[in-house]
N, C-alpha and C positions, 0 to 999 in steps of 0.2 A: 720817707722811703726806707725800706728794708736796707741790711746791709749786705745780703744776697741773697737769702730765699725769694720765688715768685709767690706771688698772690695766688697761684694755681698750687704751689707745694703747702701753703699756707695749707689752704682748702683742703687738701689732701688728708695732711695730715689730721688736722680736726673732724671733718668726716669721716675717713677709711681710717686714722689710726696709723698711717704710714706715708712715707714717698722713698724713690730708691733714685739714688743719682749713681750712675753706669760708670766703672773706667774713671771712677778719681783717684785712687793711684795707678801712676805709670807702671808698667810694664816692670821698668828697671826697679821701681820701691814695693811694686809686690814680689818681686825675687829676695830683695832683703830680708822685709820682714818674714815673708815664706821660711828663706834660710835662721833667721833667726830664731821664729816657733822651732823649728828641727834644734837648732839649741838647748834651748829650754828643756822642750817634751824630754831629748836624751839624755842630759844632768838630771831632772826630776826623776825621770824614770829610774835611774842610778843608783840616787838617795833616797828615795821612797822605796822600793825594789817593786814594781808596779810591774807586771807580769804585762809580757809583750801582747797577749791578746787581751787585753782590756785597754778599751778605747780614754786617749788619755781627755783629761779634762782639769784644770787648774785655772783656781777664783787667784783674785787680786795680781795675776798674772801680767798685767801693764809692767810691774816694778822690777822682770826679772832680765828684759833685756832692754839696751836704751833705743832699739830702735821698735820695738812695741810700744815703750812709752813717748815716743816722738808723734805718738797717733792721738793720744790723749788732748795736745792743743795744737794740732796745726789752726794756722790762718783760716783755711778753706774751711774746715770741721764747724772750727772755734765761730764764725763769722754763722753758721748757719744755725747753731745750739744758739747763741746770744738771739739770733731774731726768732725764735721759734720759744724758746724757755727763759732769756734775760741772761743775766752776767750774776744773781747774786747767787753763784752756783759752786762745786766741787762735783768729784769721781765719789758714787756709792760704792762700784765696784766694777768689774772688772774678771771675766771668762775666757781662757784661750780654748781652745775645741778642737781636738782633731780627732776626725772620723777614719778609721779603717778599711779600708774599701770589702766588699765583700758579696760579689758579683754573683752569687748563686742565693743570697738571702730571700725570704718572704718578701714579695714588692706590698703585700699590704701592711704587712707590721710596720708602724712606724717603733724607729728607732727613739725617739722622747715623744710620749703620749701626750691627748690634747691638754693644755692646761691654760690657766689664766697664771700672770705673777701677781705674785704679792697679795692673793684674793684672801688668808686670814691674815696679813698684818696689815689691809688698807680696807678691807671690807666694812669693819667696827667702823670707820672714819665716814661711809658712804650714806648711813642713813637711811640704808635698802636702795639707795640710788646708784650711778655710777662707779667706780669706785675713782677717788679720786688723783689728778696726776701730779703726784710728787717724786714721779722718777722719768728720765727721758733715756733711749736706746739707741747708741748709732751700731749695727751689725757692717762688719769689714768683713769681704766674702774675698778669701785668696786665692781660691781652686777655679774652677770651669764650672761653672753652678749653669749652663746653658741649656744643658738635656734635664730632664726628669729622672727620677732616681738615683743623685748623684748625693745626698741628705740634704736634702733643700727642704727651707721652711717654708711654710703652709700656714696661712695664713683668715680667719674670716673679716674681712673688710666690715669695722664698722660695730664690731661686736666690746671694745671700749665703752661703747656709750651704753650697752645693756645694765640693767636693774638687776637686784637681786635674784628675782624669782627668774628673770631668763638666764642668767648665769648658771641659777641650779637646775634648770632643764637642757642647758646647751645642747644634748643633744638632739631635741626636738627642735632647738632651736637652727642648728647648722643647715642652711641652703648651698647645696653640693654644687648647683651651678655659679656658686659665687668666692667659694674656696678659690684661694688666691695662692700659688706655685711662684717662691721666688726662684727666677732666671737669669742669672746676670753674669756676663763675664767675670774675668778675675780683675779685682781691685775696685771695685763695684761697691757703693756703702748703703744699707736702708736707716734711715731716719726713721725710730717707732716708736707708737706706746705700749711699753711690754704688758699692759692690763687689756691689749687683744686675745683672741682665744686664740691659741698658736699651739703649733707641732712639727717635727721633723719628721722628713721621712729617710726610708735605708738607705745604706748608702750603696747601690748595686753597680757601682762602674768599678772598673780597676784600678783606680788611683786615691789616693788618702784625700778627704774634705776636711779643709782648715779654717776657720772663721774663728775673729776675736770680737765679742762683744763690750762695748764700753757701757756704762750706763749714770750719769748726768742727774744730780738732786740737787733743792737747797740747803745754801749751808750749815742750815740748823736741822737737819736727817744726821743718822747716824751712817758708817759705814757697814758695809757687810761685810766684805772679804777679808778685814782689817779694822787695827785701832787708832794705832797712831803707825805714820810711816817714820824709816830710819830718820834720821836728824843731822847725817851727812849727807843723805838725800834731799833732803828741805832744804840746805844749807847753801847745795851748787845749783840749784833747781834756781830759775828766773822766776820774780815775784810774780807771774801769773799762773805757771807751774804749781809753785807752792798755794796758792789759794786753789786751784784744781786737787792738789793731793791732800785737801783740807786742814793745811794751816795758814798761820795770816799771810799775806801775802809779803808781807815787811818783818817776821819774826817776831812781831809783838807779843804782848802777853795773851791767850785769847781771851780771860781773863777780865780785861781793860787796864787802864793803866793805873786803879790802885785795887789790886786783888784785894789785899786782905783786910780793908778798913768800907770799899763799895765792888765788891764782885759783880759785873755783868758782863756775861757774856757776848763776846764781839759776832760770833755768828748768828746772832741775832738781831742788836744795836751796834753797829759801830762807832767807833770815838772817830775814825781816822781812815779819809777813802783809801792811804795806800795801804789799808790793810785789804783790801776789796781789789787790786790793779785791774780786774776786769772790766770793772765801770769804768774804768777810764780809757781804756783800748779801744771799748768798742765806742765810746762818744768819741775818738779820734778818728775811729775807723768809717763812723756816720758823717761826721763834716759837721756835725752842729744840730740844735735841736729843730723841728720837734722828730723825737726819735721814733721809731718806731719796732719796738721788739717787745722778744714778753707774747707776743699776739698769737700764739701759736697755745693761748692762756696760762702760761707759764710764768713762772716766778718772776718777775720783773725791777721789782725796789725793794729798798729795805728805810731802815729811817737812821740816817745819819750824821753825823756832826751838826748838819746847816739844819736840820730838824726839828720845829718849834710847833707847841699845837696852837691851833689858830682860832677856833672856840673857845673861848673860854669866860661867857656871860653866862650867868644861870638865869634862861628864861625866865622861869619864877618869880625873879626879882624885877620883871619887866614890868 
């Protein structure tokens, strides 16, 4: 058994590319973090001198207030990223977004044009096929995302699993009756794979649209928004935390434990699961094998300590 997705979000997501769970944060913790963005956006805006009508937007943004980064491993989040993409994972990066309200705009313009991500750094990987998913996306929608033209994302269900050649035609390839309008209360989260063709539109109501985007790889991906995080941060951080902000989860070497005579890197092989605490949460949080996560064909295992190869007759010699 899962350790909370259903078999139908399952489905979901691997067919359409998405599922949206409604109202997972309370009322009370999208006021926080609501207040909190307002934080941020006005110190940045400050220091940067970011002119009041340019819509603000800041990457690696989880690490500037602690109650954005409280979003990074909740239980609930955390429990549905592990059955959907596995536990050997970290934060690629990290979007906070605030839209400007601006009620008299073009309603056809959209405000971020259609695009795929990551289609030249994963495309080369694809093979003319798919392109492949080594990033996952949970979207936290703060505002009143319920009406239309409030900068709600747009959506074509299904268009992750296109080929090269439909990719480079998308436009021929887009069926308008199937365009997909997220609607969702505030504190409302979508689970996606950001290599769908997606787009925003204006934002024409009179109230500012806030959404923070996270986005979930393995731990042998590099970061975007960042290289290495502070090291007083690592330090007060809980070892699951730290393995999410991509170092080991125990402060080990990443290295392994003789760098400079056998250097391997642990986010690839590990010597030592608590350098991983995630494997071990989530087999606590399962009750026992056989597990099931990862199934959402996401990263799942890695090869570690107890890791022996188990072949090893050369046919040949048979």
């Amino acid at each position: 058994m899962a350790l909370i997705a259903t078999p139908e979000q399952k489905e979901r997501l691997n067919e359409q590319g998405f599922f949206v769970i409604e109202s997972l944060l309370s009322p009370e913790e999208v006021a926080v973090v609501s207040s909190a963005m307002d934080e941020v956006e006005e110190r940045v805006r400050r220091e940067r001198n970011i002119p009041p009508e340019q819509n603000f937007g800041m990457r690696n943004g989880l690490v500037e207030h602690p109650a954005i980064l409280d979003l990074l491993d909740r239980p609930d989040i955390l429990s549905y990223i592990v059955d959907v993409f596995g536990w050997n994972i970290q934060n690629r990066d990290s979007v906070l977004l605030a839209t400007d309200a601006n009620p008299g705009g073009d309603p056809a313009k959209l405000s971020l044009g259609w695009h795929f991500d990551y289609e030249e750094e994963f495309a080369g990987a694809a093979g003319g096929g798919p392109m492949p998913w080594i990033d996952f996306k949970v979207g936290w929608y703060l505002s009143d995302l319920t009406e239309p033209g409030h900068a709600t994302i747009l959506l074509v269900p299904g268009s992750h699993r296109w080929d090269d050649a439909r990719r480079a035609n998308w436009q021929n390839e887009i069926d308008l009756d199937q365009i997909f309008e997220l609607r969702v209360p505030p504190g409302s989260a979508m689970l996606w794979r950001p290599t769908l063709l997606h787009a925003v539109t204006p934002n024409l109501s009179s109230t500012k649209r806030k959404a923070i985007y996270v986005s979930y790889t393995p731990r042998w991906v590099r970061p975007t928004g960042h290289i290495d995080h502070d090291p007083d941060l690592l330090a007060e951080s809980s070892p699951i935390r730290r393995q999410l902000l991509g170092a080991m989860g125990d402060l080990s070497n990443p290295m392994g434990s003789d760098p400079r005579n056998n250097p391997e890197c642990q986010y690839w092989f590990t010597q030592n699961w608590d350098s991983v605490p995630l494997r071990r949460w989530a087999e606590e949080q399962h009750g026992g094998p056989p597990f099931d996560w990862g199934t959402g064909y996401g990263a799942s295992t890695s090869k570690g300590p107890d890791f022996v190869f188990t072949q090893v007759t050369d046919p040949r010699m048979n």
